[in-house]
VEXKOL-452718 format. One record per residue (C-alpha): residue in three letters; x, y, z. Coordinates in steps of 0.1 Angstrom, whole numbers, plus 5000, padded with zeros to 4 digits. Example, Ala and Ser with C-alpha at 12.3 -4.5 7.8 and 13.67 -1.06 7.14 Angstrom:
2
ALA512349555078;SER513749895071;
***
This chain:
714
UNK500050005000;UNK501250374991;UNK500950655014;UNK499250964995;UNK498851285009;UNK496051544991;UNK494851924990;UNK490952024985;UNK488252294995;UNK485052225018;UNK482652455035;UNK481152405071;UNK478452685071;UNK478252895104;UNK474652985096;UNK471552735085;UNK471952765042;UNK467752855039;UNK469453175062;UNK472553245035;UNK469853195005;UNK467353475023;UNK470553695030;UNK471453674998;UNK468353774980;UNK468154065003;UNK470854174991;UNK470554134954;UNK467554304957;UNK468654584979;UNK471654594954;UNK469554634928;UNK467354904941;UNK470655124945;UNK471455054913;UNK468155214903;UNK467755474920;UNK471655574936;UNK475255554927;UNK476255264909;UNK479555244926;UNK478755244960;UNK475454964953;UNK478254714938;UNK480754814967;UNK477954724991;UNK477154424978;UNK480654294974;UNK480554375009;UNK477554175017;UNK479353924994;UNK481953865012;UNK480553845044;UNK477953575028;UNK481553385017;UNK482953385054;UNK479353245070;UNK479752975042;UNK482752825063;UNK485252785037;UNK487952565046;UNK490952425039;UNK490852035039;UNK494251825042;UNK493651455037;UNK495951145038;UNK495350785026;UNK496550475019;UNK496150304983;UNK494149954987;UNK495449634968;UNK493349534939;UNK492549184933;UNK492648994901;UNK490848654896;UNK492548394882;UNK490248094869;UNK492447784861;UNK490147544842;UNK489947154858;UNK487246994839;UNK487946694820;UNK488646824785;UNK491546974803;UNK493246584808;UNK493746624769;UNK497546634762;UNK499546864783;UNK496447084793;UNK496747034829;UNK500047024832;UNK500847354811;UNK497747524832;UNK499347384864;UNK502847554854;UNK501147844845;UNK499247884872;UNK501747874898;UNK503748114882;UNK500948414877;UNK499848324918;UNK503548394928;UNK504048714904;UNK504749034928;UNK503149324911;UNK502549634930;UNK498849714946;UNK497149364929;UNK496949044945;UNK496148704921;UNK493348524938;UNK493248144924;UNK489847964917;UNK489547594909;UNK486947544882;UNK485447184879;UNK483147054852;UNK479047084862;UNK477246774864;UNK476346744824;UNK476447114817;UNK480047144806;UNK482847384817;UNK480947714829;UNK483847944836;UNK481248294836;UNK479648134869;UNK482848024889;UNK484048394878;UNK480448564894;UNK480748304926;UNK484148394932;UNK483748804925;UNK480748774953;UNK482948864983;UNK485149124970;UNK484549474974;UNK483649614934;UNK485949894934;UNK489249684942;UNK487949384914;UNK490649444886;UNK489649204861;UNK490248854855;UNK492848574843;UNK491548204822;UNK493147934821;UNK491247734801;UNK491547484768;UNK488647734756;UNK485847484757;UNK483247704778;UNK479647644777;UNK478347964795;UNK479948284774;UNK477048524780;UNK476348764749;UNK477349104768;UNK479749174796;UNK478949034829;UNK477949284857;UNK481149134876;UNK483249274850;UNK481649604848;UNK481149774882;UNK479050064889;UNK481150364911;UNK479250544933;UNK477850794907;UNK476750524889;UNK479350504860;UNK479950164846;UNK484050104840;UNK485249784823;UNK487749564837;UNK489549344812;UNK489148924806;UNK492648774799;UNK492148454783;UNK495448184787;UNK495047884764;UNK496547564772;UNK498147544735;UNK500447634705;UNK497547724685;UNK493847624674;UNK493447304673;UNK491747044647;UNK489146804657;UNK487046524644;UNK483946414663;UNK480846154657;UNK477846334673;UNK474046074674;UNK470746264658;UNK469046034664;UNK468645674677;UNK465545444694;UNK466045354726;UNK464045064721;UNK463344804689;UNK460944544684;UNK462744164687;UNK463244004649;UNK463444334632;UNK465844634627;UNK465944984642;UNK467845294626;UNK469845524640;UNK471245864624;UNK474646014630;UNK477246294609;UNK480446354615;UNK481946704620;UNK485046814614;UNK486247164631;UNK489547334629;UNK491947484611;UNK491847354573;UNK488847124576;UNK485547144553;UNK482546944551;UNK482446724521;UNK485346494536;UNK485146134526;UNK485545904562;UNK484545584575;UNK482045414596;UNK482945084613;UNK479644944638;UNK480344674661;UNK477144514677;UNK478344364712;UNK481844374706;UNK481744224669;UNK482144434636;UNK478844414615;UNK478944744592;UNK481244954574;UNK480045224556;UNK481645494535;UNK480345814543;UNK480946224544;UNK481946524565;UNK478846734576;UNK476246484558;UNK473946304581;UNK473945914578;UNK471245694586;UNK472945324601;UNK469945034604;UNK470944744625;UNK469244384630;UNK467644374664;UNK467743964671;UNK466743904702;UNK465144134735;UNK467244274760;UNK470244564755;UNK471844504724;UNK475344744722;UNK476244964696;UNK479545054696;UNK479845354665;UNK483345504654;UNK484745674625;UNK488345704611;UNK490445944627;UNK491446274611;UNK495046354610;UNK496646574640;UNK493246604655;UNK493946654691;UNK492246334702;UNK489846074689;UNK488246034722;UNK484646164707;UNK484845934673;UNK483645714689;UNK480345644709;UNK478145344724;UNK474245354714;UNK472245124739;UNK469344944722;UNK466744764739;UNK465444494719;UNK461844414733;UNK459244144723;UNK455944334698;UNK452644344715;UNK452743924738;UNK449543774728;UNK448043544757;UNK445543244752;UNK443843264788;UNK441042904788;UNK439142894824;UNK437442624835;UNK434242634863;UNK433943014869;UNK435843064901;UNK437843374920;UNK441343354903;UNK439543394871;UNK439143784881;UNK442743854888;UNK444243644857;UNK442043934837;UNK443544194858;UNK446944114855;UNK446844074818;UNK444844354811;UNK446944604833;UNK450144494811;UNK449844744781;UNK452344494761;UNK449844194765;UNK446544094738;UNK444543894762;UNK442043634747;UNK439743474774;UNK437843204770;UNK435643034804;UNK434242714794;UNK431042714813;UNK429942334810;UNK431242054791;UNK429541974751;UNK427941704764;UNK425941874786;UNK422441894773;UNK419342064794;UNK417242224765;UNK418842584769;UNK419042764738;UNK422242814725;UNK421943194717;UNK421643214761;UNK424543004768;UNK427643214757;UNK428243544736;UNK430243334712;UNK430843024701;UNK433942874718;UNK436442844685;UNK438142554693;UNK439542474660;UNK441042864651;UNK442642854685;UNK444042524688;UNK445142444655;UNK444842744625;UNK446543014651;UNK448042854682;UNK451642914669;UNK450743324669;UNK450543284710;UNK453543334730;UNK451443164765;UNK448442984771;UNK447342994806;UNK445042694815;UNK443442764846;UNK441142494865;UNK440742354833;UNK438942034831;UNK439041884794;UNK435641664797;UNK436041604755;UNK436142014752;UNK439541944734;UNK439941654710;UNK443341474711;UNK444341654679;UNK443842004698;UNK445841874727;UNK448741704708;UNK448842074690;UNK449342244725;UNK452342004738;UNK453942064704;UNK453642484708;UNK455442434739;UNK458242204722;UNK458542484695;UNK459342754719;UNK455642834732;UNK455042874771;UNK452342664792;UNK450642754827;UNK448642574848;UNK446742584877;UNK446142314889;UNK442842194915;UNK440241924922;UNK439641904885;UNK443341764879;UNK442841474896;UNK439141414880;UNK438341184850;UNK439241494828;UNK442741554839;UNK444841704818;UNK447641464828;UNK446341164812;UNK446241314777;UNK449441474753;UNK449941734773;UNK450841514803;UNK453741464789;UNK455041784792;UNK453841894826;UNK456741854853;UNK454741664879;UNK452141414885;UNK449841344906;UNK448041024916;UNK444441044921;UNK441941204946;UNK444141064970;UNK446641334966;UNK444341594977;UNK445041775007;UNK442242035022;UNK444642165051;UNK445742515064;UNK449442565052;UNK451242895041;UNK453442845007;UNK457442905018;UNK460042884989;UNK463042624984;UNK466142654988;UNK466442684946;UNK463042914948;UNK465443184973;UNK468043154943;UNK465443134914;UNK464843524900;UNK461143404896;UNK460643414935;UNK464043504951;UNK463043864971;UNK459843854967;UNK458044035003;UNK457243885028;UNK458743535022;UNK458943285054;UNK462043115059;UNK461942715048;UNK462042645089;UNK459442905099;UNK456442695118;UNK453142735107;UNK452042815140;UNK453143215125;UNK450443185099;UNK449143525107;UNK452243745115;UNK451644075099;UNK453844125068;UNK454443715060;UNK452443505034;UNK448743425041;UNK447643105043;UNK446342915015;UNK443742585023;UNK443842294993;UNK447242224976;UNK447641884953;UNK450541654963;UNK452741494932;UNK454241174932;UNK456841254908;UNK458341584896;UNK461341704872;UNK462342014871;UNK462942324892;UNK460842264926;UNK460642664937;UNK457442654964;UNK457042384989;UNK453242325000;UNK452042095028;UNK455041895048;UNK457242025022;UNK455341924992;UNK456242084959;UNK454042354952;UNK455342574920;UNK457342374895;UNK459042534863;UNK460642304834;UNK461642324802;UNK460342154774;UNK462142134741;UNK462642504732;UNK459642614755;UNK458842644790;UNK455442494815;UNK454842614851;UNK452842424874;UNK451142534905;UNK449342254926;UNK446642474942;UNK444242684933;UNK444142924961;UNK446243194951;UNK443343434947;UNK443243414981;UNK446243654987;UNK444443924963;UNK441543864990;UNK444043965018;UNK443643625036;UNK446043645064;UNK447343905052;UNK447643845015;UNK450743754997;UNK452243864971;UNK450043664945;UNK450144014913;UNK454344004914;UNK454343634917;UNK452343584885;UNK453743854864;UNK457343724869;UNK455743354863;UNK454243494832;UNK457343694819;UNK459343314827;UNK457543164803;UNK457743434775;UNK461643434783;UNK462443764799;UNK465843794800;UNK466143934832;UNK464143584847;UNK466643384835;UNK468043154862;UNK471643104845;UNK472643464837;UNK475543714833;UNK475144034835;UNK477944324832;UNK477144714838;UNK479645004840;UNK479345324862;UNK481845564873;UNK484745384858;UNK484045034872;UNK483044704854;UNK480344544875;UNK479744154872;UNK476943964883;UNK476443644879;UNK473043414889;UNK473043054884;UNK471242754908;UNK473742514905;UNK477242614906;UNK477742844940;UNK481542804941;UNK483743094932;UNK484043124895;UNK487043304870;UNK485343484839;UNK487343584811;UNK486944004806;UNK488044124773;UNK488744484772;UNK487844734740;UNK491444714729;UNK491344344730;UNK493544234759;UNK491943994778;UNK492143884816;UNK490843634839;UNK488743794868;UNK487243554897;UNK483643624910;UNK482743584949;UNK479943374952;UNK476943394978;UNK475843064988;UNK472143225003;UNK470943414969;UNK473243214943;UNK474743534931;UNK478143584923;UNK479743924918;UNK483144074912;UNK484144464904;UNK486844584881;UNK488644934871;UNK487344984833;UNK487345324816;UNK488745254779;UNK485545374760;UNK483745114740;UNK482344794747;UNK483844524767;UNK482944154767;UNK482443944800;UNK482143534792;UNK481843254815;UNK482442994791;UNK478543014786;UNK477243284788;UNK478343614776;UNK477643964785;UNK478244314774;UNK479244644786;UNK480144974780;UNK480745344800;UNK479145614794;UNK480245984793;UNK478946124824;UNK479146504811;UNK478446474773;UNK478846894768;UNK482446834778;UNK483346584754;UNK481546734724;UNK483946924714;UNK488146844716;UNK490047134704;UNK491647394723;UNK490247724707;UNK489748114712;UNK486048044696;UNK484248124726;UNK486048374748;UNK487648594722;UNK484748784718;UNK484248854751;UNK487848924759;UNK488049164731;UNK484849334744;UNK486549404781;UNK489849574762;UNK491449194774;UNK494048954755;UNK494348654745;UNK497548414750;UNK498148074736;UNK500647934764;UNK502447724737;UNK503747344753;UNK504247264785;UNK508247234775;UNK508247594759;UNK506047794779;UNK505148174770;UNK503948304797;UNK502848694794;UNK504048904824;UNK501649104846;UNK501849474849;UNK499449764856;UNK498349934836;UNK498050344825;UNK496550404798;UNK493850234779;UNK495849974763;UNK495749664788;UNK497449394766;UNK500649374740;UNK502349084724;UNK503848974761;UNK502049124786;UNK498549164799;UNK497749444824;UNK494949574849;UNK494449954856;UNK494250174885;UNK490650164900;UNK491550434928;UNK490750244956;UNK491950404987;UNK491250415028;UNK491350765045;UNK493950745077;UNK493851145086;UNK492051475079;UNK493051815088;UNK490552125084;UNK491652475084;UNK489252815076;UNK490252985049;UNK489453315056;UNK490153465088;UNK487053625108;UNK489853955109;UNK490753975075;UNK486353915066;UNK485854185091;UNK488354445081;UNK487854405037;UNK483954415049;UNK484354755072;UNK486854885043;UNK484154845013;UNK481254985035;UNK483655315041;UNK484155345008;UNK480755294996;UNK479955565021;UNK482555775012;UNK481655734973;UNK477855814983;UNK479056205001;UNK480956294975;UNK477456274950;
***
């Protein structure tokens, strides 16, 4: 701080001012009325008496101030946000920085702000620089210092109010933006940017996607001839020859539901600063077109209600619902125009369309010659061909019409005996050790433990109980509910290239009812239902593979093996390496973790099963756009009067030196500068008059004598 020491003029009035303005006017006028009607002379001589008098009860003084000049402070921004790993960015800003925070320039202090990228809203430089400016006074803000790569998503289109402080008159002055780029020059880049692309596809057909390459830079054009190379999960399927600045529609065969990976690049250009964003990873859902449902009741009875609900709620479901009311040969004289609305179309449904289902759901039915063998041999072979079966199974399985003794016996997964098998007893269902593994009932609510005695049938929160269950004498398959003394209850098997699922009982509509406090019969059903249709996520052998935040997640479900299993990961650049999964023995889960952050699509394989992956950008604006460029703060710097600097390479630095500056030039070739703002404390102030009360009195008396005088001599 510099000591200054200044001169000036002030008045402390002896007299109230509304008394000096009356005064005054009195004297103007009495002036005036001499000047009319006497001497001329001795009017003015009187009134530069009265004057001066006026003057003295003014209080005019002589004011003697001293003060101290007060630092200024400059900001200096240093860019952090991920473009700025590019290169030598952050190590040429680091340099750079430490040098400007350490430069000793009289009266201006370098404050340093840390800017960090902002969520998925880029670098925003103009909102670190209004956050940081907050706290400091506006007259000692000199300006500001970027160090930056250029790649700044918030340039406003006039001068921020930060940068042009109001005094207290309400003048604006404009402090300068120096802008510091982190290399030799501008820079050329090549980037793949998505138009457009479906996040979803329908299963067995294709979906298209649109994407153009730009080029930016120095020398580039649209027009430019360039590649496309599109690998779906890790495998090359396309390359197409396209064109700078031209938008190019890619269609790709959607083969089966679930995510499907599309990993998108294009050939580099040459001494583009990176070709980190020619590349990119589209995610495609492939799921199943509209699921058509064949749902035949038997006997009207209280699950019939919720089977309709469930379907009916699932916008992706066709439901056709038939309820066989009595058997054919049931004959009491009723018309048949008052039996049913329609005819029950036995025939179109069983023969001419059953291969359009994808599940029949037979619930209590009881054939009783409704379905000739044909019809039946039809239904075992939809589920050989990849069709899925439910039933639900009561008193009427074990009757003369049971569906066991005909075709599709042969492709149920259990059997029972006879009447003999029926059991009319109070039990709650609990799952098996493979149903707490299984993803069709592992964590559903409310599940009892396989030891929990039934004597808890009504603890609030648990499964209600059911009353009738059938018990098999034989089963093959995947036991996942247990009935009465451990009977099996829900059984799931596979059946050429479909799927049946058979529940002994027919009390599940009893949790909808809330029996003893319900159950969790909607969930149960849906993911039964979504079994059969093969959802991929209901799969009991699976692998699975995600990324977030840099890490390679695998998860891996199976029922069978619960050891500790190696998977083979194979990264985007092809290297592969064996990673062992941790098994849990309760849920039959197996999981391991794995640093991954080279961008594309990387391949996890058990040997059987093989999954995909692939990260994703978490700030998108940040990547857009590569180069190092003056496009979006020259502008602005040249608006404030401020420079920009290309820093050169981090081994030959030029770094512009700091000075302050005079006149209204605040940048040259090697130097940036800030001016004076003036801002200053006051440490003392000395008042003196400047008239003495004498020397008023005596040049008063002395014009009054000589006014007088002047006046005899008339």
């Amino acid at each position: 701080m510099t000591d200054m020491l200044a001169h000036s003029i002030g008045f402390a009035p002896l007299v109230p001012l509304w008394l000096l303005a009356v005064l005054g006017l009195l004297a103007l006028v009495l002036c005036g009325a001499g000047l009319r009607y006497g001497g001329r002379l001795a009017a003015l001589l009187r009134l530069g008496a009265v004057a001066l008098l006026l003057f003295w009860l003014a209080g005019p003084q002589r004011l003697r101030e001293s003060w101290h000049n007060l630092p200024q402070t400059a900001l200096l921004l240093v860019d952090q946000s991920p473009s700025m790993s590019l290169g030598q960015r952050a190590t040429i800003a680091r340099k750079v920085a430490d040098v400007i925070a350490h430069t000793q320039t009289p009266d201006l202090t370098i404050r340093t702000v840390s800017v960090r990228e902002n969520g998925h809203e880029g670098t925003r430089l103009f909102d670190a620089l209004d956050q940081a400016a907050a706290d400091i006074p506006p007259a000692r803000l000199a300006g500001a210092i970027m160090i930056t790569d250029g790649q700044n998503t918030d340039t406003p289109a006039a001068i921020p109010e930060r940068l042009r402080p109001a005094d207290d008159h309400g003048h604006h002055t404009t402090l300068p933006l120096h802008v510091l780029l982190t290399a030799p020059g501008e820079e050329t880049d090549r980037r793949l940017r998505v138009l457009s692309a479906p996040p979803y596809a329908i299963a067995g057909q294709t979906a298209t996607l649109r994407v153009v390459v730009d080029d930016t830079g120095p020398g580039t054009h649209a027009g430019t001839p360039v590649t496309l190379t599109v690998h779906m999960n890790g495998e090359a399927t396309q390359t197409i020859a396209a064109r700078t600045g031209e938008p190019q529609d890619i269609t790709v065969p959607v083969a089966h539901p679930g995510q499907i990976l599309l990993d998108v690049a294009v050939s580099p250009l040459e001494g583009e600063v990176s070709a980190l964003n020619n590349q990119t990873v589209i995610p495609i859902t492939g799921i199943r077109d509209r699921l058509r449902v064949l749902l035949v009741s038997g006997t009207p009875n209280q699950g019939e209600r919720v089977w309709r609900r469930l379907l009916k709620a699932d916008p992706a479901v066709d439901l056709i619902h038939f309820t066989i009311l009595r058997p054919p040969e049931k004959d009491d004289g009723t018309p048949l125009s008052d039996l049913a609305l329609i005819a029950f179309p036995v025939r179109e449904l069983f023969q001419d369309k059953i291969d359009q289902f994808d599940l029949i759901i037979l619930d209590g039915f009881e054939n009783r010659h409704i379905l000739p063998r044909t019809y039946l041999d039809n239904i075992a072979w939809f589920v050989r061909k990849g069709g899925g079966l439910l039933l639900t199974a009561g008193p009427e399985f074990v009757g003369p019409g049971s569906l066991q003794d005909t075709p599709v016996g042969d492709i149920l997964p259990a059997h029972v005996a006879g009447e003999s098998s029926m059991m009319a007893q109070r039990f709650r269902p609990r799952l098996t050790d493979t149903g707490q593994k299984h993803p069709v009932t592992a964590s559903l609510p409310g599940a009892p433990q396989a030891d929990t005695p039934d004597a808890t049938l009504n603890v609030p929160g648990a499964w209600g109980p059911w009353y009738r269950a059938l018990r098999p004498d034989s089963t093959h398959g995947q036991v996942l509910m247990a009935g009465p003394d451990s009977s099996p209850l829900l059984v799931l098997d596979r059946v050429g290239k479909g799927r049946v699922a058979l529940l002994l009982s027919d009390q599940i509509w009893l949790w909808s009812r809330g029996e003893g406090g319900g159950g969790p019969q909607a969930e149960l059903l849906r993911r039964i239902s979504h079994w059969l249709m093969k959802e991929p996520e209901l799969e009991e052998e699976q692998l699975a593979a995600s990324m977030a935040d840099g890490t390679l997640h695998i998860t891996r479900r199976s029922l069978t093996n619960t050891a500790d299993t190696t998977v083979s990961v194979t990264g985007p650049d092809g290297h592969s390496q064996k990673v062992p999964l941790h098994a849990n023995a309760a849920d039959g889960v197996q999981t391991a973790n794995l640093p991954a952050t080279a961008n594309g699509i990387w391949q996890v394989t058990d040997g059987v099963h093989t999954a995909y992956a692939a990260p994703t950008q978490s700030d998108t604006a940040e990547f857009t756009d590569l180069r190092a460029t003056a496009d979006h703060l020259a502008g602005m710097a040249q608006q404030t009067g401020g420079g920009v600097f290309w820093l050169g390479t981090s081994d030959s630095l030029h770094i512009p030196t700091i000075k302050a500056a005079n006149g209204s030039t605040l940048h040259g070739a090697d130097w940036l500068g800030f001016p004076h703002r003036g801002a200053h404390t006051v440490t003392g102030r000395t008042t003196s008059p400047l008239l003495p009360a004498w020397l008023v009195l005596s040049l008063t008396l002395a014009l009054l004598c000589v006014a007088w005088w002047r006046e005899g001599r008339r």
